[in-house]
Structure formats: C-alpha cells, structure tokens
N, C-alpha and C positions, 0 to 999 in steps of 0.2 A: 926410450922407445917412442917410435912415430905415434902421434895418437889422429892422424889424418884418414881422411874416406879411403878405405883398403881396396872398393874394386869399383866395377861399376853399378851391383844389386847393390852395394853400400848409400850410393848415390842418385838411385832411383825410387829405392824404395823408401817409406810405406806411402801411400796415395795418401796426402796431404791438401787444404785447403790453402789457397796461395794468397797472393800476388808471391811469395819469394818464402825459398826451401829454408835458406838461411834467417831469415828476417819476418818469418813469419813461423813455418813450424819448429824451428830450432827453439823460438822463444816460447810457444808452447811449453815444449816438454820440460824447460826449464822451468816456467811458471810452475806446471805438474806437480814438480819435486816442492815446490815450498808446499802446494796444496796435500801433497802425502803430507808431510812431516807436521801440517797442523790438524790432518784428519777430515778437512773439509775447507769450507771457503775461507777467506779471511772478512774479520769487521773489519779492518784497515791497511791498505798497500801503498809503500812507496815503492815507483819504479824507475830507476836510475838506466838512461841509454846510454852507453860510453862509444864516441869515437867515429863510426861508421852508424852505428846502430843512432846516436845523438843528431845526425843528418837526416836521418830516411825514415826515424819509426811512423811519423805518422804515415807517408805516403807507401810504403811498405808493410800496413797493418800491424805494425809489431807491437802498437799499443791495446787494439783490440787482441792481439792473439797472448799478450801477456794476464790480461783478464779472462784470456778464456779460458786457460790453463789454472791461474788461481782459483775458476770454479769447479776445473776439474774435467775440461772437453778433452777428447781427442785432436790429437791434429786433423781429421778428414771429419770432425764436425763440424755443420755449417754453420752453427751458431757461433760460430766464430763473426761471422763476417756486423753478427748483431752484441758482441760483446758488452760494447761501451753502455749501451741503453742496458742488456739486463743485467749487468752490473748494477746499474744506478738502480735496477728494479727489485733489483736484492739486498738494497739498502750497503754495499760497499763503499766506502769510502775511499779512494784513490787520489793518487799524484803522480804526473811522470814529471821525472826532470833531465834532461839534456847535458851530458857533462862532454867536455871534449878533453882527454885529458892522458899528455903519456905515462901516467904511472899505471895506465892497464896498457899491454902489450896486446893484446889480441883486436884488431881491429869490432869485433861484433861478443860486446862484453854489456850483462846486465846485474844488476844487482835489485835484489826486491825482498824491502824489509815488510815484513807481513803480522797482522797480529790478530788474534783471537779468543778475546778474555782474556784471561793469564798468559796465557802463550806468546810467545814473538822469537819469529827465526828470519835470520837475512840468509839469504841464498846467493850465489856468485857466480854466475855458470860463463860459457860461450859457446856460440852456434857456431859449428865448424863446417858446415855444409849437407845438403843433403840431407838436411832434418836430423843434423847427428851434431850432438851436444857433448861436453864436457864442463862437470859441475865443480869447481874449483875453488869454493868457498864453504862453509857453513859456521853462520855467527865469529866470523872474521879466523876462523880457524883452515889449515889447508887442507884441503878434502882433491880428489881424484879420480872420479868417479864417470861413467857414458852415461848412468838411466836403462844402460838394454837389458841389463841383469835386476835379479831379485837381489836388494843391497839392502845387509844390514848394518845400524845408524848407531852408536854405542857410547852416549854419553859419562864417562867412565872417572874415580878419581887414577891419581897419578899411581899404580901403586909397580912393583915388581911382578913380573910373572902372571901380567894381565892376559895379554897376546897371545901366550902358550896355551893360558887355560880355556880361553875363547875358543882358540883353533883346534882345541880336544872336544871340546863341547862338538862343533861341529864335524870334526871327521868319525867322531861317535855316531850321528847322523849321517854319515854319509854322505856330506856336502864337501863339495870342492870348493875351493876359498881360489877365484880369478882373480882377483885384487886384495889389496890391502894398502890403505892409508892410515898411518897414525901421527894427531897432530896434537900437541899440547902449548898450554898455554904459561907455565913452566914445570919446574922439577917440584915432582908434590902437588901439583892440580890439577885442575880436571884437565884429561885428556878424550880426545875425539878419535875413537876407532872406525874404519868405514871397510866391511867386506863387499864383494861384489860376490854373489855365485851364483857355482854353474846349477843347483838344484838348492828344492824349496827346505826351508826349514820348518822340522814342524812345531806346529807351536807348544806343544807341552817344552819343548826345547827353548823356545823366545821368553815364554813364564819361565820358565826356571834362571834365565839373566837376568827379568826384568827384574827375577826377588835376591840377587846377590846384592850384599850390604852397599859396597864399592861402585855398582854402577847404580849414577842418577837415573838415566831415562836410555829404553832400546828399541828401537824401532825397527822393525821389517818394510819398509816398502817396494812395491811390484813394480817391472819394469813400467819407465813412462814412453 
C-alpha cells in the first residue's frame, strides 16, 4: 500500500514553520514521537541525518527542528527557529552526525537515539513530504506507523494469542484499530506491537494493559 501524500490538503497542510515541509517540519514530528515515548525532553540526543537529510540539515534547519520536536514544539512554533540555544538552555546534551549511507533507502531518513534517566528509545522515521512522516523504527524493531493517529506502543513478551486479546480489549472500547505492526525480536521475546486508531482509548483500558503480567511497558501517544 502507497504510503505517499494522497491529495493536495495532504500536502498543504498544517501551517508549518519552514525553510522546507520535508526538512524541517517532517523532522519535527519525528522528533515529537521520541519526545512522546520519553514523556518529556530528553538529558541526551544523538541525531543521525541519512542521505539527503546528511547534505542540507544544517541549511534546511533540520537540526534546529529536530530539537525542537525533542522538546516537544509544534511544527508552526517559532521557537523552532531558536532551538539550538534553548536546547543548550535546558541543559540538553546533543550531537548530529551526517551518515551518507545506502542501507537507508528512503532519501530523508533520521534516526535519534534519546535518553532520560533510565529511559532510552531510538526512533527511525522519514519525511515523506508535506510535513507527513513515516515512523519505521523503534529501538531497532520494525514499526509502521504516520504520527496522525492516536497510536498505541505495546512493549509485549512473545507469547500466543497476544494480538487477539489486545484487539478485544479495544473493539470492547469501541476503537477501531487503522493499523497494526507487529515486530519481534525472536520466537519467545519481547515483541513490539503498534496500533494506530481511529478513536481515543480510555484509559481505565491503557491501566488495565499496562497491569498484564506479559506486557513490559504500553504507551498511548496523541497524534504528532
């Protein structure tokens, strides 16, 4: 299935903070998604530019707009354009590095490993245009995910008859399940589930995964 900008509102929209749709707010939202999944900023970010992105981020802002997403901006805030300094004023620690490199196919491919106390998640996304992303990694696992949906993150062990019981949990809520990724690391370990849906979960439903034996950690986060 095409995963390309579908019309022209796909491609115009949301009002964005520039120099470039692709290069500046597609790495936002990407940033965004590591900032969900740690809860807040990170103490330390590497930010890897693959390709296209390894060429242009600095001149194309993609370095500031990757900090500004890890602290959690929108794409149409301007503080974007002041990123690099309140980074440093919030005490983050950063690094971008420049990789040119064909084992990512997608010309505008970032990777940003992030950490927060105990926490640490690398994220893998790519700007596909028009401020519209595709998040295609989490912690080296394959994920498949836009950002436009409320997507839930389900770090899970390997067991039978995960998938089913998830997907009851939620059509019990009344959620429709848009997507589904499931990636594991082998047979019997922890596996990464990723739904995307079309409506909210509530959370007496997200506590009651978070407290199943089987899954480690479950995350809801809102569209970026």
């Amino acid at each position: 299935m095409s995963q390309e900008p579908s019309g022209v509102f796909d491609m115009l929209g949301p009002i964005m903070i520039g120099p470039s749709s692709s290069h500046t707010a597609g790495v936002v939202r990407i940033a965004r998604v590591v900032h969900a999944l740690l809860g807040s900023a990170p103490e330390e970010a590497q930010i890897l530019f693959y390709n296209s992105f390894a060429m242009t981020y600095r001149g194309h802002g993609s370095d500031k707009a990757a900090l500004a997403g890890l602290m959690g901006f929108s794409v149409d805030d301007t503080r974007i354009r002041d990123a690099l300094s309140l980074a440093e004023s919030q005490g983050i620690r950063f690094t971008f590095e420049p990789v040119v490199s064909s084992a990512k196919n997608h010309p505008n491919t970032l990777v940003i490993t992030a950490r927060k106390g105990s926490q640490q998640v690398q994220v893998e996304g790519i700007s596909r245009g028009g401020g519209l992303i595709l998040i295609t990694g989490i912690d080296g696992m394959h994920t498949n995910f836009t950002g436009q949906l409320s997507t839930l993150i389900i770090r899970a062990r390997d067991i039978r008859g995960a998938v089913a019981f998830l997907a009851a949990i939620l059509a019990y809520d009344n959620v429709n399940i848009a997507t589904l990724t499931v990636s594991r690391r082998a047979k019997d370990d922890v596996a990464l589930q990723v739904y995307e849906l079309d409506e909210p979960l509530r959370p007496a439903s997200l506590a009651y995964i978070q407290s199943l034996p089987w899954v480690y950690q479950a995350k809801l986060i809102d569209p970026v």
